[in-house]
C-alpha positions in Angstrom: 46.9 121.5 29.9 46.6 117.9 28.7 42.9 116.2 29.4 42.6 113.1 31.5 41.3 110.4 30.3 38.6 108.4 33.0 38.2 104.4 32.4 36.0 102.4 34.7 38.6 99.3 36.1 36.7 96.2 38.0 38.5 95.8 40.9 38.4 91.4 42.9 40.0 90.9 46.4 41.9 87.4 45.3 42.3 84.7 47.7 45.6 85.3 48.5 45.1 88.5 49.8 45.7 91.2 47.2 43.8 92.4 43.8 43.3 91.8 40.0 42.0 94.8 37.8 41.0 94.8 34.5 39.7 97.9 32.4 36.2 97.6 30.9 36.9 100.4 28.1 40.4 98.5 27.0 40.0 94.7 28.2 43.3 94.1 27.4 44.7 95.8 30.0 44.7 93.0 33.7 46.9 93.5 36.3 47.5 92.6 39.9 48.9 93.4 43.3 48.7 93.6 47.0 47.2 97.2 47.6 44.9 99.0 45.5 47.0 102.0 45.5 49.7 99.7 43.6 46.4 98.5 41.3 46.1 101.9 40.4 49.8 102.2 39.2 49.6 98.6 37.6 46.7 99.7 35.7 47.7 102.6 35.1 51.3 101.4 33.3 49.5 98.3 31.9 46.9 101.0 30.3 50.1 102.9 28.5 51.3 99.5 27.3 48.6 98.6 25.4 48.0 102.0 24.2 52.1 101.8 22.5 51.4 98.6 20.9 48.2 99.7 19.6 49.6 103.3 18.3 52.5 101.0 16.9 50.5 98.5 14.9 48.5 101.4 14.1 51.5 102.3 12.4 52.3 99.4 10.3 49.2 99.1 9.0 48.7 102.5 7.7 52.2 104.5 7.6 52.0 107.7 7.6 53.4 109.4 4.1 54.0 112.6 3.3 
């Protein structure tokens, strides 16, 4: 079974009606929308983004050799 993961998101109402999140553990990762439920999601996908491009420059700077 794979572990989860828990990051603590600050969560605004904006003016226009809807939300911005951003992750305090990975910063990087902002997002918006109109219901918190769709936060979560944004988040959520925003969080796996980052998490690629991370694992990919990761990559580059140290390949892996065998």
């Amino acid at each position: 079974m794979a572990s989860k993961n828990h990051y603590t998101a600050i969560i605004s109402k904006t003016k226009e009606g809807g939300y911005t999140g951003q992750l305090l553990d990975v910063p990087e990762v902002i997002t918006e929308a109109m219901t918190i439920g769709e936060l979560k999601v944004n988040l959520a996908e925003a969080l796996q983004l980052i998490l690629d491009i991370k694992a990919e420059e990761a990559l580059k700077n140290y390949p892996l050799s065998f």
